[in-house]
C-alpha positions in Angstrom: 196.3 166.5 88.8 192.6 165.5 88.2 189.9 167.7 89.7 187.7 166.2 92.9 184.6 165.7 91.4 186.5 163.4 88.8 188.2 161.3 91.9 185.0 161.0 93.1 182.8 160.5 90.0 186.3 158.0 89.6 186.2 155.9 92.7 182.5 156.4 93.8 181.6 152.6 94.3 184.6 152.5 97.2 183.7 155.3 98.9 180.1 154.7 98.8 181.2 151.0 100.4 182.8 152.8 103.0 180.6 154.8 103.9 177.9 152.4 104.3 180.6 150.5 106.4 181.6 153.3 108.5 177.9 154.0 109.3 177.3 150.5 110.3 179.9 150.6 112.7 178.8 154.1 114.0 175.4 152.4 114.6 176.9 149.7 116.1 178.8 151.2 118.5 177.2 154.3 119.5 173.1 152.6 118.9 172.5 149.9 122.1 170.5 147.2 121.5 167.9 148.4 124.7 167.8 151.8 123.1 164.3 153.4 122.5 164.9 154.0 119.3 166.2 150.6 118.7 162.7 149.1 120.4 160.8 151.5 118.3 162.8 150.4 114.8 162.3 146.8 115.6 158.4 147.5 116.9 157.7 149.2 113.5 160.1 146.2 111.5 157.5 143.8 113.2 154.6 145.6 112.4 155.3 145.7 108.6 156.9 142.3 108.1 153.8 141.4 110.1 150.8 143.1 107.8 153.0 142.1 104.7 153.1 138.5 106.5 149.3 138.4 106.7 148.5 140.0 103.3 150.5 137.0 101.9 148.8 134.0 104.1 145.5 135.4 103.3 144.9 133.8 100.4 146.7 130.2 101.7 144.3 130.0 105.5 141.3 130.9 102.9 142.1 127.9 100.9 143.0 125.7 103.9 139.2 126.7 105.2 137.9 125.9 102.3 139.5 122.2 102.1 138.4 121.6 105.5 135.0 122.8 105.2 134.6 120.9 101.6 136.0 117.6 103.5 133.7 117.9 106.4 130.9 118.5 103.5 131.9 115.3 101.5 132.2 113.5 105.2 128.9 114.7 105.9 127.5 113.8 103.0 128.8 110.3 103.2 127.3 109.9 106.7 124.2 111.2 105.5 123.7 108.7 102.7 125.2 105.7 105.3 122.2 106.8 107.5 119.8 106.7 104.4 120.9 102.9 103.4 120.3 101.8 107.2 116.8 103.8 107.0 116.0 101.6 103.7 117.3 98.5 105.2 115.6 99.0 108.9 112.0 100.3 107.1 110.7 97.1 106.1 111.9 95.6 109.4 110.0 98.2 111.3 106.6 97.3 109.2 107.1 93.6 109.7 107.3 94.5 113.2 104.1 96.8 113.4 102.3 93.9 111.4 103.7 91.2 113.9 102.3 93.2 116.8 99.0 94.1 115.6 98.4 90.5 114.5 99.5 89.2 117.6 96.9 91.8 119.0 94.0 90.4 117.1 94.6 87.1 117.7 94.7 87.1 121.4 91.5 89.2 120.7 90.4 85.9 118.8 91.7 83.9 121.4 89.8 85.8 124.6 86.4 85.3 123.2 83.6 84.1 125.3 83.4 79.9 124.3 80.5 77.5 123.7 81.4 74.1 125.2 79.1 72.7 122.2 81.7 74.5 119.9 85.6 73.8 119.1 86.9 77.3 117.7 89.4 77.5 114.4 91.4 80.8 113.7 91.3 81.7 110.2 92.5 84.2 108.0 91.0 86.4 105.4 92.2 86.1 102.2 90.0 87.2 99.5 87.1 89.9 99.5 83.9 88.4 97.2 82.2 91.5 97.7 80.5 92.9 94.6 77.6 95.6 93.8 75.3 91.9 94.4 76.6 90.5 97.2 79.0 90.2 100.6 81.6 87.5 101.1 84.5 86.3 102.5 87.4 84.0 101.5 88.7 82.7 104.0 92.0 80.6 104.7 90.4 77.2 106.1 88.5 74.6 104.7 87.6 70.5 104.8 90.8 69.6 105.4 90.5 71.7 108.6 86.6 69.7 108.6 85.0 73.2 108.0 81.2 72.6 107.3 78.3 74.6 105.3 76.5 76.8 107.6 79.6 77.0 110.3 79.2 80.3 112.1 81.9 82.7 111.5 82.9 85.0 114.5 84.9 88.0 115.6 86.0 89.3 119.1 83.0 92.1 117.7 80.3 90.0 117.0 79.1 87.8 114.2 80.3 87.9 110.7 78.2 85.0 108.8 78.1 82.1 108.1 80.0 79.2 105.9 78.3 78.9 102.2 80.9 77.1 99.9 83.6 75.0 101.1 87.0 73.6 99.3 89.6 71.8 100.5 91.2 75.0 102.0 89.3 77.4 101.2 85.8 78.3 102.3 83.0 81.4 101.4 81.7 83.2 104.8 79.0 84.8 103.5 78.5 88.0 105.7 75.4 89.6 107.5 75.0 92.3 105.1 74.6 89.9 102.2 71.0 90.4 100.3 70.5 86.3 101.1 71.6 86.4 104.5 68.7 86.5 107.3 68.7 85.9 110.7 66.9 85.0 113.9 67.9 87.9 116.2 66.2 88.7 119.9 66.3 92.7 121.5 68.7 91.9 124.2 66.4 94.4 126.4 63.3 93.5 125.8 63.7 90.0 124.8 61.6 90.9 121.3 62.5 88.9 118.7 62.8 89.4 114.5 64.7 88.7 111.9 68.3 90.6 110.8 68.3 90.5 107.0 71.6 91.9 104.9 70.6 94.6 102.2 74.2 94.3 99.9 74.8 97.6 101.8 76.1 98.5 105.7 73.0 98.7 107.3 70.7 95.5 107.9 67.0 95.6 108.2 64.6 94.0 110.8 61.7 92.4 109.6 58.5 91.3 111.1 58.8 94.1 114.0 55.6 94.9 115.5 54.4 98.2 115.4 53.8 97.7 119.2 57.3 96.1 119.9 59.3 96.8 122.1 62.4 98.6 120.6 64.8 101.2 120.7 66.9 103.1 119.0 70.6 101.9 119.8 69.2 98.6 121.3 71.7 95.5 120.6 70.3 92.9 118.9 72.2 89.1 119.4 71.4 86.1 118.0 67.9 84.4 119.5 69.5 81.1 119.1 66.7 79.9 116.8 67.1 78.1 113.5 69.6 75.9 113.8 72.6 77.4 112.6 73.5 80.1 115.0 74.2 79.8 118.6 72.1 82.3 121.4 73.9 85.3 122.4 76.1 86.0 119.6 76.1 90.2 119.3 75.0 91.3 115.7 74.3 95.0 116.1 72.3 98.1 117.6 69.2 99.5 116.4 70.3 102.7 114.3 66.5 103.9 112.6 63.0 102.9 113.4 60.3 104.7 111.4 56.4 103.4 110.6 55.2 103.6 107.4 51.4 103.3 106.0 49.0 100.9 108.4 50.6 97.5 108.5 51.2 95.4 111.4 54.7 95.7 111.2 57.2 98.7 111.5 60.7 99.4 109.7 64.0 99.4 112.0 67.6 99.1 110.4 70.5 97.7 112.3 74.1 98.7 112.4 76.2 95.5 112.5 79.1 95.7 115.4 81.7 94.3 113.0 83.0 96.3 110.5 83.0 93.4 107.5 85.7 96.2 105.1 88.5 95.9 108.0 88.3 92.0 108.9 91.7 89.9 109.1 90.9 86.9 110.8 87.7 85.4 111.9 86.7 82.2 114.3 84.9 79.7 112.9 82.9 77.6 115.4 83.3 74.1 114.2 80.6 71.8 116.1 81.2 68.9 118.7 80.3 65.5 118.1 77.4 64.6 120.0 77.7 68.2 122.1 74.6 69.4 120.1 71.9 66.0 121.1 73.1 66.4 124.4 72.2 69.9 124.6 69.1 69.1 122.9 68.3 66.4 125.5 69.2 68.4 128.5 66.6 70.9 126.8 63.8 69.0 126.0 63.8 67.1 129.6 63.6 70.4 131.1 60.7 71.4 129.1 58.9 68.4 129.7 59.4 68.7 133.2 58.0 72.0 132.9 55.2 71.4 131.0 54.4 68.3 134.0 54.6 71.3 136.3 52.5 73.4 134.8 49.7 70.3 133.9 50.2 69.2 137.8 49.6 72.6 138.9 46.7 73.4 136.6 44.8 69.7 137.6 45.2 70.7 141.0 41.5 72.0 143.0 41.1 75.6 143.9 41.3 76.0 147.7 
């Protein structure tokens, strides 16, 4: 007869089966399922499979973030560069716009003017710049074919510009105030004192012929006296910015800002005259100086009370 620890050593795997089945069914039967210690063994099985549970997903809810934040990136991104194509596409719509509105501006500027009934008035636009170190002009969009003469007065909702010196079939030179060979009549709105408004090829003009004794100010305005023959009365040229006297002449210096800035013109008016609007003008005048002077010979041949 073999010892025990040989049956055992001999038939361990069965009896180590059994046991483990015999427990089981001890814990079946005598553990119940709403035992303490059963709430506490599942409470702690939860616990672990639960951190073991988390320790694994780590790694896959990190990725998932990641994909979702790099998609919303790469959406981002796409919406950002949709926005940027409209940007380019609307800019140049937006200028045209701007430009629309300010020309539109200016020209009902141009179109509010004061009028001369003697005068029909044609909007043109500058296109060229003949400025130079030696003189100030302007091209400008209008010529014969638009019957645009030499000497035509050209005009802005400012004041005057200059007058017409060359003339093509569509284009035409304004030559401006502040041209060296520009000079004219001008009267001290104020005072009535009149002088001449030549151009120095530079932004101030200079009055010539004022008396020393005249009757001017600093920041008078100065407008056309009408004499000549070219330019209408009343046209505003500038204000009196300098006076000063030098040696013992007759005459004294004063300089003239004009009231158009000649650098920032677009468009001008150019007064084109009316057929027979000038002679009657002319006749209408001279009648009323001759009556005048009648007056004044009636009243002088009359006897002294």
């Amino acid at each position: 007869m073999l010892p025990l620890w040989q049956l055992i050593k001999l038939h361990r795997q069965r009896i180590t089966a059994t046991t483990f089945l015999l427990l089981a069914v001890f814990l079946l039967f005598i553990v119940r399922a709403d035992s303490p210690a059963m709430h506490a063994l599942k409470g702690g099985v939860v616990h672990v499979m639960g951190g073991i549970q988390q320790i694994l997903l780590s790694p896959v809810e990190a990725f998932r973030a990641a994909s979702v934040r790099l998609a919303e990136l790469q959406r981002l991104d796409d919406d950002n560069q949709k926005l940027r194509r409209q940007v380019e596409t609307l800019l140049p719509a937006q200028v045209a716009l701007q430009e629309a509105l300010k020309e539109n501006h200016r020209l009902r500027q141009l179109l509010s003017m004061p009028v001369d009934p003697r005068y029909s008035y044609l909007a043109a636009r500058v296109v060229g710049d003949s400025s130079s170190a030696f003189s100030r002009a302007l091209l400008v969009n209008a010529g014969k074919q638009e019957k645009v003469m030499i000497d035509t007065p050209a005009v802005s909702p400012r004041g005057l510009v200059g007058r017409v010196v060359t003339v093509g079939k569509k284009r035409a030179t304004v030559l401006t105030l502040q041209d060296i060979n520009s000079h004219i009549p001008v009267m001290v709105q104020r005072s009535r004192m009149r002088a001449v408004a030549a151009g120095r090829n530079s932004a101030l003009l200079k009055l010539l012929y004022v008396p020393k004794e005249g009757d001017i100010q600093v920041g008078d305005l100065l407008i056309t006296s009408g004499t000549g023959g070219i330019f209408p009365k009343g046209i505003t040229v500038g204000r009196v910015s300098a006076l000063a006297i030098r040696g013992s002449g007759l005459f004294r210096e004063a300089f003239v800002r004009p009231q158009v800035q000649m650098d920032l013109l677009e468009e001008v008016r150019l007064m084109l005259p009316v057929a027979g609007a000038h002679q009657a003008q002319g006749a209408v005048s001279s009648s009323a100086e001759l009556n005048s002077a009648g007056q004044r010979v009636q009243a002088a041949g009359e006897p002294t009370p």
